[in-house]
C-alpha positions as MATLAB code, in Angstrom:
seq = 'XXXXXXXXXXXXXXXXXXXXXXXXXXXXXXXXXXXXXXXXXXXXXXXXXXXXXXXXXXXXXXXXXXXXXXXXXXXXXXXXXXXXXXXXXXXXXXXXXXXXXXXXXXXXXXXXXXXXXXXXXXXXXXXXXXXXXXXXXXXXXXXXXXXXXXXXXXXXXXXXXXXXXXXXXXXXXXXXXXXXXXXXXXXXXXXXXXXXXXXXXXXXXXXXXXXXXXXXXXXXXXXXXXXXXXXXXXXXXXXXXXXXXXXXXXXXXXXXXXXXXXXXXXXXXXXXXXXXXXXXXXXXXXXXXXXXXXXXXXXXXXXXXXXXXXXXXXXXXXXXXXXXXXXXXXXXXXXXXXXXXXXXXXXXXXXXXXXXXXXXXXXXXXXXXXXXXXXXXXXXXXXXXXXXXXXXXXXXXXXXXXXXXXXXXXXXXXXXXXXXXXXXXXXXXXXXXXXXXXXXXXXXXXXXXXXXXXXXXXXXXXXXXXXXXXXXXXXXXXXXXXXXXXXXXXXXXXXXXXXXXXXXXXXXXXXXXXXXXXXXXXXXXXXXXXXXXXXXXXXXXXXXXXXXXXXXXXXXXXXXXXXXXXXXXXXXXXXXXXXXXXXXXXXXXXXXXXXXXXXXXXXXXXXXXXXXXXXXX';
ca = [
      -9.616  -29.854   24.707;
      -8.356  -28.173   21.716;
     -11.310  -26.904   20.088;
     -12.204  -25.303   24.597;
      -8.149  -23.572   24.232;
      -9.211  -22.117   20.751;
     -12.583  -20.760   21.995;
     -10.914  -18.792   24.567;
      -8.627  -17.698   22.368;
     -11.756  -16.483   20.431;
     -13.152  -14.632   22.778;
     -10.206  -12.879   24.039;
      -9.281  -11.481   20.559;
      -6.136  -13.724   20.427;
      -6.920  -16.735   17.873;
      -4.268  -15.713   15.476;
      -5.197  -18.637   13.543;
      -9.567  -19.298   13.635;
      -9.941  -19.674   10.185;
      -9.112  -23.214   10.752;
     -12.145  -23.421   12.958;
     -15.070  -21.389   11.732;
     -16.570  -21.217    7.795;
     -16.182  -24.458    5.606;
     -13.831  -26.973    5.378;
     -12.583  -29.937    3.335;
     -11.868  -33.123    5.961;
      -9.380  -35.561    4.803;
      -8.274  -39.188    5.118;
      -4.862  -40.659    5.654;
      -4.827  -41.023    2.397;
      -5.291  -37.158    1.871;
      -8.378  -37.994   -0.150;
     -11.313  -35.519    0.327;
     -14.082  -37.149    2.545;
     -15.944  -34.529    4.171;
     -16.845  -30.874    4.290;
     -18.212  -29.660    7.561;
     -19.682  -25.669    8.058;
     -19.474  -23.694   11.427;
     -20.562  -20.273   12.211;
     -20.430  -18.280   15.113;
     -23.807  -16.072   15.483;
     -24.913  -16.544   19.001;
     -28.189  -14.188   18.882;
     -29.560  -16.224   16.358;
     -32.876  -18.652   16.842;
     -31.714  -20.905   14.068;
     -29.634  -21.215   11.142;
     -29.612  -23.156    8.243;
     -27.435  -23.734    5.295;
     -28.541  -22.453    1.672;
     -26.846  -23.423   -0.858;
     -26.737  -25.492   -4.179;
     -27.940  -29.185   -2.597;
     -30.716  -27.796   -2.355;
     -31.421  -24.267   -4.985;
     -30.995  -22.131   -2.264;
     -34.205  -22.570   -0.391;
     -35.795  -24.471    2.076;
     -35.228  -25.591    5.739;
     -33.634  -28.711    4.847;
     -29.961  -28.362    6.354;
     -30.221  -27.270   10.034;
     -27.487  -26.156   11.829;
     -26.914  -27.430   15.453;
     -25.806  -24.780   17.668;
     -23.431  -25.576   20.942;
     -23.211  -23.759   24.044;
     -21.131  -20.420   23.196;
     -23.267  -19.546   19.801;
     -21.227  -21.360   17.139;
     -23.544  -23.225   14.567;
     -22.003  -26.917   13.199;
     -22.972  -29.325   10.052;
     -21.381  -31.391    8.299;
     -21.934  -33.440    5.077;
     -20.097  -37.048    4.260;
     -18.860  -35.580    1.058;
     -16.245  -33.634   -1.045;
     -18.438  -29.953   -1.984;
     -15.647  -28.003   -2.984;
     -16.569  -25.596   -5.711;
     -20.428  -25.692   -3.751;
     -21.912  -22.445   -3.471;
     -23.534  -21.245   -0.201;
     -24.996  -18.963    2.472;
     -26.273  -19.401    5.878;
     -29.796  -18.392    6.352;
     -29.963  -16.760    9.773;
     -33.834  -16.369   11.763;
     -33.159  -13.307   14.492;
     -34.541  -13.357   17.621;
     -37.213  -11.213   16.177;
     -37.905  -13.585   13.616;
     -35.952  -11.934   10.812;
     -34.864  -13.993    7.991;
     -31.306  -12.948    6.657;
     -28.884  -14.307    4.089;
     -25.817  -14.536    5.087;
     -22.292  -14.448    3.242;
     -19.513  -16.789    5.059;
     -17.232  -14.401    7.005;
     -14.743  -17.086    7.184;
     -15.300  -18.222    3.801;
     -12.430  -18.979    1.965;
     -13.622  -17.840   -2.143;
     -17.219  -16.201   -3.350;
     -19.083  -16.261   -6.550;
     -18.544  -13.274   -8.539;
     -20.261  -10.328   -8.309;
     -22.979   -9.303   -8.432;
     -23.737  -12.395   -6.319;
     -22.674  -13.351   -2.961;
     -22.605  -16.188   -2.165;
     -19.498  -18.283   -0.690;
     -18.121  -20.955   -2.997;
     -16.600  -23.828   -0.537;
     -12.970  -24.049   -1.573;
      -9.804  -26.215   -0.708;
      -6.992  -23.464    0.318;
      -4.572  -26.187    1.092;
      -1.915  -27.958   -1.116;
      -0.581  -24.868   -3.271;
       3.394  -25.663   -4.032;
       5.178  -22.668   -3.053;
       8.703  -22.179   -5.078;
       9.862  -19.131   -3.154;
      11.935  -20.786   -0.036;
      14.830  -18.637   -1.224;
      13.030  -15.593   -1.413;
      11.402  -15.982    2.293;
      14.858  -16.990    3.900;
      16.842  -14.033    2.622;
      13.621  -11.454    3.524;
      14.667   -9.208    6.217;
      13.404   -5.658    7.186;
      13.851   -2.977    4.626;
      14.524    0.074    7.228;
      18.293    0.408    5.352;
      17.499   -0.962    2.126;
      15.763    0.644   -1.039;
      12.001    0.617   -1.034;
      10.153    1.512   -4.123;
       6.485    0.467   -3.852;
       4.668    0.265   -7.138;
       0.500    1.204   -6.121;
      -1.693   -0.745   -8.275;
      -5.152   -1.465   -8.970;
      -5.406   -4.654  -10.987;
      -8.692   -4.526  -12.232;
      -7.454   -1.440  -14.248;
      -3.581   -1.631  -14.693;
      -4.618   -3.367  -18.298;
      -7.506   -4.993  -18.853;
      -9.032   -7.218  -21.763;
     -12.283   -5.588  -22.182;
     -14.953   -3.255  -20.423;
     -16.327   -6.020  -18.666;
     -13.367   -8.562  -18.322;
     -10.337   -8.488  -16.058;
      -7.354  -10.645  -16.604;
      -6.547  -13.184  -13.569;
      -3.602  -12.732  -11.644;
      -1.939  -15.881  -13.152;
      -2.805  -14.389  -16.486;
      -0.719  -11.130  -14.880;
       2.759  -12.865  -14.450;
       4.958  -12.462  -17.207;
       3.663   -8.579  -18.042;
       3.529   -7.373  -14.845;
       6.853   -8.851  -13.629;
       8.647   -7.573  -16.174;
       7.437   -4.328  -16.021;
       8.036   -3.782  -12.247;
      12.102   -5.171  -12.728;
      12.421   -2.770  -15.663;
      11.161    0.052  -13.771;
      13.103   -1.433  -10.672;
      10.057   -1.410   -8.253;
      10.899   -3.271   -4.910;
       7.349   -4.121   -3.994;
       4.177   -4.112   -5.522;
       1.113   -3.066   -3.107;
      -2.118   -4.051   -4.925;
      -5.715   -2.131   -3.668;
      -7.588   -4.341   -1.096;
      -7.225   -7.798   -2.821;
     -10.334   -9.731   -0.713;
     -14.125   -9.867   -1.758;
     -16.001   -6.024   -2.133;
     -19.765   -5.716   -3.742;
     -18.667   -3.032   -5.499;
     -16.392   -2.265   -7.935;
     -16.249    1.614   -7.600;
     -15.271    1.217   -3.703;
     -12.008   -0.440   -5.208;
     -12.237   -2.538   -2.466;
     -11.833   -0.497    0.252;
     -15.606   -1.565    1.293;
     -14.944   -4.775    2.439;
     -17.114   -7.725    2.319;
     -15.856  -10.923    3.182;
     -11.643  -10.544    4.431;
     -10.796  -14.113    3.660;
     -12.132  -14.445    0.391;
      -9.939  -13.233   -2.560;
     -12.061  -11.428   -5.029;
     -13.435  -13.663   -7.955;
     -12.904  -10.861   -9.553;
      -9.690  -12.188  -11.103;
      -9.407  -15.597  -10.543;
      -8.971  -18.106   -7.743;
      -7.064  -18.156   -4.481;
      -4.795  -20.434   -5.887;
      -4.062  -18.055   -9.170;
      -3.256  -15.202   -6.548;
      -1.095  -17.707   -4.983;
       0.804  -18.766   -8.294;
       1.262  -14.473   -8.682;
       2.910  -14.204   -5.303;
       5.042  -17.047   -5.517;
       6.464  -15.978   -9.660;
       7.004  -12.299   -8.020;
       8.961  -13.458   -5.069;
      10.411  -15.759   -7.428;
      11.869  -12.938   -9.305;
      12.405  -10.756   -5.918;
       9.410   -8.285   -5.845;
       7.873   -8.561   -2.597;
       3.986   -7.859   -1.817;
       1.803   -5.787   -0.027;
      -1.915   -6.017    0.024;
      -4.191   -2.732    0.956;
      -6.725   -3.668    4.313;
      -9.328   -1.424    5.735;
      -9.189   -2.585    9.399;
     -11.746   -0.147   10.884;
     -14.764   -0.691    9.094;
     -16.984   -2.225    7.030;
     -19.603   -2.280    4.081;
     -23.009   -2.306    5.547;
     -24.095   -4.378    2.508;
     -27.065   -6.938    3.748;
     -25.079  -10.056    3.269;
     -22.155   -9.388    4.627;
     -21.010   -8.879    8.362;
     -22.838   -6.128    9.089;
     -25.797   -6.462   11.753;
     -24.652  -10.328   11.405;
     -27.223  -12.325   13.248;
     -29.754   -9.694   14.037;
     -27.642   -7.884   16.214;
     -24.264   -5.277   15.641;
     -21.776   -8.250   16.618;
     -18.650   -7.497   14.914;
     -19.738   -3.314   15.025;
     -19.946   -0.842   17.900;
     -23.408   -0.967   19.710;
     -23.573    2.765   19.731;
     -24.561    4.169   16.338;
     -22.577    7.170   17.252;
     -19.543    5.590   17.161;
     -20.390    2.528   14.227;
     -21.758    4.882   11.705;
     -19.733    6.607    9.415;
     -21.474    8.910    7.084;
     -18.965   10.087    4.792;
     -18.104    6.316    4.067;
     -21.280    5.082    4.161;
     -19.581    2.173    6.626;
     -19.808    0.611    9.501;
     -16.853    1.233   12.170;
     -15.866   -2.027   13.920;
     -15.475   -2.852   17.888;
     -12.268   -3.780   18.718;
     -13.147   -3.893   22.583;
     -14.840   -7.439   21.312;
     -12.672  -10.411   21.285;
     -14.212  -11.825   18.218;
     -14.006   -8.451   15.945;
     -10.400   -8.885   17.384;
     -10.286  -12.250   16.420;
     -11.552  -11.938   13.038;
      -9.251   -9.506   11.980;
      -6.183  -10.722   13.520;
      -6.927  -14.170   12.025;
      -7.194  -12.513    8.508;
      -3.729  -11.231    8.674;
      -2.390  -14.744    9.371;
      -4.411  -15.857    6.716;
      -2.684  -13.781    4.437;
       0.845  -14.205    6.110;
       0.311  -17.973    6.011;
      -1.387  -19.083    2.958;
      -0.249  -15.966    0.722;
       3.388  -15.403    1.779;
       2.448  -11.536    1.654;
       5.122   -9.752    2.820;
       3.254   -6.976    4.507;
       0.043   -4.394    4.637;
      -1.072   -0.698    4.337;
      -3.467    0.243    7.097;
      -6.275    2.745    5.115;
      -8.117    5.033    7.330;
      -5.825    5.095   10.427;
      -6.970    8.187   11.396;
     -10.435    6.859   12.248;
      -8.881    3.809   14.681;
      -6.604    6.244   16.373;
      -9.461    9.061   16.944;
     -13.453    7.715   17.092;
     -14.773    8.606   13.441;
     -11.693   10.124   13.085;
     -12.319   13.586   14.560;
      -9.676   14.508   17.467;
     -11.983   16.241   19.340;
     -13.943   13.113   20.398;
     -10.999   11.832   21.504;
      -8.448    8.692   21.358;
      -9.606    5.555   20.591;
      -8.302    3.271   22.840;
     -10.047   -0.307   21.795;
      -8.570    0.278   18.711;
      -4.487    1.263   19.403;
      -4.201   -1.206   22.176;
      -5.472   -3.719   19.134;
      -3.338   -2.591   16.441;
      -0.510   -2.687   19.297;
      -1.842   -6.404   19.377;
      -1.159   -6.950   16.083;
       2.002   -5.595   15.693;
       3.669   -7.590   18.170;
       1.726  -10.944   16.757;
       3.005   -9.387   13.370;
       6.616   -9.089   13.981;
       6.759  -11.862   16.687;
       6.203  -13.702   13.325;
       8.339  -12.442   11.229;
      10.422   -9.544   12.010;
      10.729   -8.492    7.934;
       6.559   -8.090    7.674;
       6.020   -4.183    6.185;
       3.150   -2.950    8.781;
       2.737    0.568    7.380;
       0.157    3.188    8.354;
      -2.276    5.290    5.974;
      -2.601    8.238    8.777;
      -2.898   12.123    8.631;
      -2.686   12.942   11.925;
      -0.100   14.279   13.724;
      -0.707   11.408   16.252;
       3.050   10.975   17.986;
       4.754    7.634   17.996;
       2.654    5.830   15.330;
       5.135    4.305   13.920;
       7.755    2.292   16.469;
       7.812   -0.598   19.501;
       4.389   -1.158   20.389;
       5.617   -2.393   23.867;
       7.229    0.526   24.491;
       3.931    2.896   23.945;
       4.117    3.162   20.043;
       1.286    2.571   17.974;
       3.022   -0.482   16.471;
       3.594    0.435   12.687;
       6.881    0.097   11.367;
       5.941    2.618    8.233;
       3.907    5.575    8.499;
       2.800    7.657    4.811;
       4.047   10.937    5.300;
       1.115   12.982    4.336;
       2.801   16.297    4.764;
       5.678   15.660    2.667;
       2.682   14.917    0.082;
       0.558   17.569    0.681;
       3.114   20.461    0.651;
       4.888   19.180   -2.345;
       2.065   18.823   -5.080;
       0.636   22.329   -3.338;
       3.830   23.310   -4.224;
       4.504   21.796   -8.357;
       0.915   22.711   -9.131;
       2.212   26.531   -8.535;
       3.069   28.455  -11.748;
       6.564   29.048  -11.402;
       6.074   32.852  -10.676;
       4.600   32.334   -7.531;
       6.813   29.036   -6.176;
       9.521   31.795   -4.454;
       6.703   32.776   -2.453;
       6.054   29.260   -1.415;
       9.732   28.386   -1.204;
       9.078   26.910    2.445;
       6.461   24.117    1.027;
       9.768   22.125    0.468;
      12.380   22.828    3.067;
       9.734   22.451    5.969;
       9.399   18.586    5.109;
      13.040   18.567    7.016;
      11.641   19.382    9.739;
       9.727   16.489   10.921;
      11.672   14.203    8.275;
      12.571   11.709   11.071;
       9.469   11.954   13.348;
       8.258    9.030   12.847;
       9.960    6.253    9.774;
       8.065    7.731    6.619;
       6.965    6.445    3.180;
       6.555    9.088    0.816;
       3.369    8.206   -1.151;
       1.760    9.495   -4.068;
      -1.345    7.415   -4.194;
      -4.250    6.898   -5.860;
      -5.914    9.530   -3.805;
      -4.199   12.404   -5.541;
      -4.973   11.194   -8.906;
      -8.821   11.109   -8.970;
     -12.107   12.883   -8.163;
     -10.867   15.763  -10.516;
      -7.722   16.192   -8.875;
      -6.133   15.585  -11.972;
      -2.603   12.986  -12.654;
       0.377   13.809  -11.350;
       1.844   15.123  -15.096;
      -1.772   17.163  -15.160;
      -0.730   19.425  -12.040;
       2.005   20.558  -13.361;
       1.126   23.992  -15.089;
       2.962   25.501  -18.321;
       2.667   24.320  -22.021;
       2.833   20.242  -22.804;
       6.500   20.731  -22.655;
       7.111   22.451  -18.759;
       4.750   20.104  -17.765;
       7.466   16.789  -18.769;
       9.983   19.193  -17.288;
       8.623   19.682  -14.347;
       7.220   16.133  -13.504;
      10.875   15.166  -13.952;
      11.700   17.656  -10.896;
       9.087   16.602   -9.317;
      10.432   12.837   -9.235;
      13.842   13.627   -8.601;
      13.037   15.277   -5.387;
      10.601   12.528   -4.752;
      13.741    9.864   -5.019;
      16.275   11.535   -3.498;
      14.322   13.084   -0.133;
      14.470   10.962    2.898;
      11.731    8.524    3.162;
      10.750    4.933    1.730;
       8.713    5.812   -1.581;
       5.262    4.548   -3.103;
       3.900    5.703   -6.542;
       1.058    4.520   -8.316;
       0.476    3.280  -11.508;
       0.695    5.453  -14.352;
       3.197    8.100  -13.376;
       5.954    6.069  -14.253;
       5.055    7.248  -18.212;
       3.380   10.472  -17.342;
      -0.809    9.281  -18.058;
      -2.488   12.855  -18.658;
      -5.649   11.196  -17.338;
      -7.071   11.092  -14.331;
      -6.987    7.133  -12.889;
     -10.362    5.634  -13.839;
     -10.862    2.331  -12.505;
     -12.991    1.525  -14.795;
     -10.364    1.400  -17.712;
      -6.638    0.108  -18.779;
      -4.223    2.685  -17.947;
      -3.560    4.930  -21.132;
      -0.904    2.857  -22.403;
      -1.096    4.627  -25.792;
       0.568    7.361  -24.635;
       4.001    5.346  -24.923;
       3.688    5.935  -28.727;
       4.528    9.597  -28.453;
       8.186   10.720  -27.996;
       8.017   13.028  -24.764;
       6.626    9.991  -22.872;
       9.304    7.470  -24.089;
      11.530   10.090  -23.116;
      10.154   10.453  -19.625;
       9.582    6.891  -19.158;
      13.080    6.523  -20.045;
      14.259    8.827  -17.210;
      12.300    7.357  -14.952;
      13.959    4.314  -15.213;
      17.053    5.883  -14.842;
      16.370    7.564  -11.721;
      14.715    4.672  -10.502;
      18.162    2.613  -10.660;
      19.910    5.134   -9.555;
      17.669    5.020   -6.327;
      17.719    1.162   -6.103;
      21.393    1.413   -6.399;
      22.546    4.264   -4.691;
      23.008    3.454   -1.157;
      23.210    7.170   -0.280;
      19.366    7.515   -1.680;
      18.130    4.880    0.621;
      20.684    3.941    4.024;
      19.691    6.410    5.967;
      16.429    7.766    5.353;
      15.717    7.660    8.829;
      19.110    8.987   10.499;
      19.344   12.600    9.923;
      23.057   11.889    9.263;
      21.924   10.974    5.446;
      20.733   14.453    4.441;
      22.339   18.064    4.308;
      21.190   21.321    2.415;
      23.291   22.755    0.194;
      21.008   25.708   -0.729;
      17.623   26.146    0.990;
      16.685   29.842    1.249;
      17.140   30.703   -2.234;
      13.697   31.085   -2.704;
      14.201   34.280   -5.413;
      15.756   31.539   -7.940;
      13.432   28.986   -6.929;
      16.460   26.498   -6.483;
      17.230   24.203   -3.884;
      20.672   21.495   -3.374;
      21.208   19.292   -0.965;
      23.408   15.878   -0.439;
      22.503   12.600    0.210;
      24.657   10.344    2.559;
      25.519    6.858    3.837;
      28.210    5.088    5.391;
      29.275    2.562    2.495;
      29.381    5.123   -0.445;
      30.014    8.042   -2.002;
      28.042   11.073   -1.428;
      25.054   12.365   -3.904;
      24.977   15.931   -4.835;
      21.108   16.791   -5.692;
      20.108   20.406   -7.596;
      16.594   21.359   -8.693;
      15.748   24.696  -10.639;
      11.999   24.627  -10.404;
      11.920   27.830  -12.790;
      12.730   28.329  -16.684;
      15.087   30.667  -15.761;
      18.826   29.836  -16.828;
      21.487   30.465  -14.777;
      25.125   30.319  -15.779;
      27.900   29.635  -13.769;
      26.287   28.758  -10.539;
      27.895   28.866   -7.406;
      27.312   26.219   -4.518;
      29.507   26.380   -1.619;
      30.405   22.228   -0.313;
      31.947   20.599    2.753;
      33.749   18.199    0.381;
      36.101   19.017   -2.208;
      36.520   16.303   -4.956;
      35.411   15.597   -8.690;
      32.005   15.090   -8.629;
      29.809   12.732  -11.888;
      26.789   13.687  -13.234;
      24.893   10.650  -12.742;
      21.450   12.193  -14.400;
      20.712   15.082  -15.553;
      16.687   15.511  -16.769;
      17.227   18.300  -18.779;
      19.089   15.984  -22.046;
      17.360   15.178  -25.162;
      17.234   11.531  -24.716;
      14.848   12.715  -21.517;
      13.061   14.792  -24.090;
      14.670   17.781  -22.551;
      16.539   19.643  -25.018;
      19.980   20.325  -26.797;
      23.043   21.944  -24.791;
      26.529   21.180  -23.802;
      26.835   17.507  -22.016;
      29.550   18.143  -19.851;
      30.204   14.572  -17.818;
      32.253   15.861  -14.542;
      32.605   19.221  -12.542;
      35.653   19.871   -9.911;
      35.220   22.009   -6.540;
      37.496   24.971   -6.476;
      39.203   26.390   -3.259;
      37.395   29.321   -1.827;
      35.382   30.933    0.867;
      31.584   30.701   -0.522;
      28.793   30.518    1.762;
      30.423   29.321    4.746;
      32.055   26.497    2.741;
      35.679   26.013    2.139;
      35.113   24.952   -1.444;
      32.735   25.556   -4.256;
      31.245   23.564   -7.439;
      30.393   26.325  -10.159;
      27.901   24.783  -12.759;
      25.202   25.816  -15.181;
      21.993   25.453  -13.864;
      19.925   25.141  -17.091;
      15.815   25.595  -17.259;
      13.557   22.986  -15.241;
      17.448   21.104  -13.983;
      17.022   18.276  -11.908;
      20.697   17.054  -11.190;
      22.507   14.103   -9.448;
      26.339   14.157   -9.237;
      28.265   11.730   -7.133;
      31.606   12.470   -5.665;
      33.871   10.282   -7.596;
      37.189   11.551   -5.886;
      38.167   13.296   -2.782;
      40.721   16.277   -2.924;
      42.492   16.507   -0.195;
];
């Protein structure tokens, strides 16, 4: 009766949990002792299947599959095979022979072979209890996502990768002392290939052997939660590599894809685009979520690609989608039925309304959306020499005007740095110098505009390099003085931000931001202040010019004695030498439509934060 109610639930799209049921699996005694492993499949065109695998070298029709009545293949062997390696051998109704990777499988030999390795994903001894019961949603709290790709964050050789148990202690630390919230890693499961970075998905429930076991990734998760970093894992929901072995055309027939090739194949990506008006694509991908909810503790996921599930192939002009919203709005409300805390969080470009928000009250269902814009018009603008940025002034101040559209994570992603688009540091233009100057500014505004934030790896110490994933970051370039110096800003800024209510409380109430000066566009300078309700206001200035400018006036609401809580231009930031003057009073008097004024030298490439320390009243 159990296995009819989880059929259903199959074919309707709503199994949250079908892992359980389909791929291989370890039976046990009362005694918890390993006595069994039994293999199902679901490929209903097929004429027969049988299991390849290492019993007997891969060839051979010696283990048959029996097939029931809805399509899903059964067989099962009096014996413990964990660690076996294995693939189902599918005959089409054509009489096509195919080799077949388990799409439930649970692990995978390592590329460049692919085939499943039967694994026990139960009886991991999680340590993180605290961590999950104090885990609540982050919409008023600092988020600072750290991007990262761990086959290349370091590595031990060209053709060697350390496992994400061998990751703990280094990467930990580094995330507290750069006071990351999160980390997101690039798609985590089973790929063919490593230049796709995984966002050509193979097999969904198999983490990649790439760096270890399920259990090591497990062991990572648990020593990061431990030490209060949560996780996010990178997922391509929308389609898939069309490798042979893999789900693609899985049983002679497009069963997880769209029938039309119209609509399943996607040129630029050289992918397949999955069906989400079938119950068992929706199935398969809602399951995998759970998967990584349940056995990994994740605490949420980045959508990639969302513009190609909320428009067919993307384009607008073939219009909405609808299979595919009314699924992610399936999701969502599995997701946060679940757990209310999960980070569900949008990779989109479109100006699609509502993405983020209630999905049953018409939203798409996200509860993060990457605000493309803000990224698009602010590099535009930093890559500018500083001649021409007054003519551009707008590329900054516009960002306020869809700030709280939807509830936005400022990301500067992979994307930007590769495929000749150069690193962050790299766009800035000037001598070796500006360029530290200026990627200071450019993180400063980063911190303090409204929006949740995600960098990735490598910016945090200023890598001239493009991202190759292919190689360790440059982490050589920490011997040099300007990037100690800008590393060591960074960390400042970034505890300011993680500490600073007024950086983080209300980045999606427009009460939490005012301009100071936003039309100055001759100077190339722009102020502004940062609010919440629980502390002090944060006075922000950036001079996005060398230009110097003495005695500086900016007319405030709030008169008080306001601390310079950072100030990027100081030697220890390799900046340079000049007065270090600690706090700065408001004096009374009319100045641009402001009762009082804070007069203050705005020095070359200044990127400021004061905090009001006292009120004058």
């Amino acid at each position: 009766m159990r296995d009819e109610y989880l059929k259903n639930l199959f074919f309707a799209g709503k199994a949250e949990e079908f892992y359980h049921y389909l791929g291989a699996h370890l039976l046990r005694d009362g005694q918890n002792n390993i006595i069994s492993t039994i293999f199902r499949l679901y490929a209903p065109h097929a004429k027969k299947v049988s299991l390849l695998c290492e019993l007997n070298n891969f060839t051979g029709n010696q283990y048959p599959l029996s097939k029931d009545e809805i399509g899903i293949w059964e067989i099962s062997f009096d014996r413990n095979l964990e660690w076996m390696m294995y693939k189902f051998q599918i005959t089409t109704s054509d009489n096509q022979v195919l080799e077949k990777t388990d799409p439930y499988g649970f692990y995978a030999e390592a590329r460049p072979g692919t085939a499943s390795k039967v694994y026990d994903i139960d009886g991991y001894k999680w340590n993180d209890y605290q961590y999950l019961s104090a885990r609540t949603p982050a919409y008023q709290k600092p988020l600072n996502i750290y991007e990262m790709h761990l086959g290349s964050w370091i590595r031990k050789s060209q053709d060697q990768f350390y496992s994400f148990n061998e990751l703990v202690p280094s990467l930990i630390d580094y995330l507290e002392l750069n006071n990351f919230t999160h980390v997101e890693f690039l798609p985590i499961y089973e790929h063919p290939l490593d230049m796709s970075w995984g966002y050509q998905g193979g097999t969904y429930y198999s983490v990649t052997s790439r760096y270890g076991t399920p259990k090591d990734l497990m062991y990572l998760i648990d020593q990061l939660h431990q030490r209060g970093i949560g996780v996010i894992i990178d997922f391509v929901l929308g389609h898939i590599v069309k490798d042979a072995s893999y789900l693609y055309n899985f049983d002679g027939t497009h069963l997880y894809e769209y029938e039309d090739a119209k609509r399943r194949e996607n040129i630029g990506w050289g992918t397949a685009n999955l069906d989400f008006s079938k119950g068992i694509t929706k199935t398969y991908m809602l399951s995998a979520f759970h998967f990584y909810l349940n056995y990994f503790h994740v605490d949420g996921f980045r959508i990639d690609a969302v513009s190609n599930l909320l428009y067919y192939l993307g384009d607008k002009s073939q219009g909405r989608c609808e299979e595919a919203i009314s699924f992610i709005q399936d999701i969502s409300r599995s997701l946060f039925a679940k757990d209310p805390s999960v980070i569900f969080s949008a990779e989109d470009s479109t100006d699609f309304s509502h993405v983020t928000g209630d999905a049953n009250l018409g939203a798409v269902g996200f509860n993060y959306k990457w605000n493309m814009g803000f990224m698009n018009d602010t590099l535009k603008y930093f890559e500018l020499d500083p001649i021409y940025r007054k003519f551009h002034h707008h590329n900054l101040t516009f960002g306020m005007m869809y700030a709280y559209s939807e509830q936005f994570i400022l990301p500067f992603s992979h994307d930007e740095v590769v495929h000749l688009k150069h690193s962050l540091i790299g766009k800035m233009p000037g001598t070796y110098e500006e360029k530290f100057q200026q990627l200071k500014l450019l993180m400063t505004y980063f911190y303090t505009f409204p929006g949740k934030k995600l960098l990735f790896m490598g910016a945090e110490f200023g890598q001239f390099s493009e991202w190759n994933y292919e190689k360790a970051l440059d982490w050589s370039c920490l011997d040099f003085a300007s990037h100690q110096g800008y590393a060591h800003f960074f960390k400042s800024l970034t505890y300011l931000y993680k500490t600073q209510s007024s950086l983080w409380k209300w980045d999606f109430d427009p009460r939490g931001f005012s301009w100071v000066e936003a039309d100055n566009a001759q100077k190339s300078i722009y102020a502004y202040l940062r609010f919440s309700d629980d502390d002090e206001p944060l006075f922000i200035i950036l001079n996005m010019t060398n230009q110097h400018y003495a005695n500086y006036r900016f007319g405030l609401p709030i008169a008080g004695d306001w601390e310079m809580m950072l100030d990027g231009t100081k030697e220890e930031f390799f900046g340079y030498s000049r007065p270090n003057i600690k706090y700065y009073s408001t004096k009374k008097g009319s100045y641009d439509n402001q009762d009082n004024y804070l007069e203050i030298d705005v020095y070359p490439w200044a990127c400021y934060i004061l905090k009001l320390t006292k009120h004058a009243f």
